[in-house]
C-alpha positions, -999 to +999 in steps of 0.1 A: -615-336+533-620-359+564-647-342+575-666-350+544-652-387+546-631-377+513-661-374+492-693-363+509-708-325+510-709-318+545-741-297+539-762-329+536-738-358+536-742-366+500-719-378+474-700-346+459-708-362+426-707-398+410-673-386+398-658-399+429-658-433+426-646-435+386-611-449+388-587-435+357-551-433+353-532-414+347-548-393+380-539-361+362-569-333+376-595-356+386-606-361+425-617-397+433-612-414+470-586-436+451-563-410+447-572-388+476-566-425+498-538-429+486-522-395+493-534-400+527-515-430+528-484-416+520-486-389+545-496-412+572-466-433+564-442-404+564-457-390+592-461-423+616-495-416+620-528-441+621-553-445+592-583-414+603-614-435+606-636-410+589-618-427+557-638-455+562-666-447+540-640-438+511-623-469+517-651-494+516-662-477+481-623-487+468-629-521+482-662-527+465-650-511+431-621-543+432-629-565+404-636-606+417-600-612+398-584-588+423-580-561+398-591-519+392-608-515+361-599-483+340-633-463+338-617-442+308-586-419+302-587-383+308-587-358+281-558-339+271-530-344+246-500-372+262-469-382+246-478-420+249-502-440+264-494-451+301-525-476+307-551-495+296-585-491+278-619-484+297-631-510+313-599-532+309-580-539+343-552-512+353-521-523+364-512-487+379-551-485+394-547-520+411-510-508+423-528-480+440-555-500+453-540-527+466-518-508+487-542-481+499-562-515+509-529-537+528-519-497+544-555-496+561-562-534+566-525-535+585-530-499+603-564-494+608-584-499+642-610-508+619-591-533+601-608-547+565-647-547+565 
């Protein structure tokens, strides 16, 4: 996955698919750089290692998607049958996107050689 910057082909460097940069929670099945970020944060936080610069690419598309009020928007719920709803609309803001975003961001802003872009 770092070899591909979390979402490239390593073939030709291209986008796996425009999949990866549609934010929705619950995470459930569906890859985005969000969610693999974020799991790379909590490994390098158990692990005491630094942010992997080939992230960078991934990170800077999580920073862009960031709404001007600070916020993640939802960009739609997965399918499948859930006992209740855990989030918001499409296109509303998502507390539980934000939470992810925001610290995926402070983790590689704080720990990063490259710092925030």
């Amino acid at each position: 996955m770092l070899q591909r910057g979390l979402f490239r082909r390593l073939s030709t460097g291209e986008p796996v698919g425009p999949w990866v940069g549609r934010f929705a929670y619950p995470f459930r099945w569906r890859y985005n750089v969000l969610n693999a970020a974020d799991y790379f944060r909590e490994a390098s936080l158990s692990y005491g290692n630094e942010p992997d610069p080939r992230m960078a690419d991934a990170i800077e598309m999580i920073r862009v998607a960031r709404a001007s009020d600070g916020t993640w928007l939802q960009a739609g719920r997965q399918p499948g049958r859930v006992w209740f709803e855990v989030d918001t609309e499409a296109g509303e803001p998502s507390k539980w996107l934000t939470l992810s975003g925001i610290r995926v961001l402070a983790w590689w802003d704080q720990s990063s050689p490259l710092g925030s872009a």
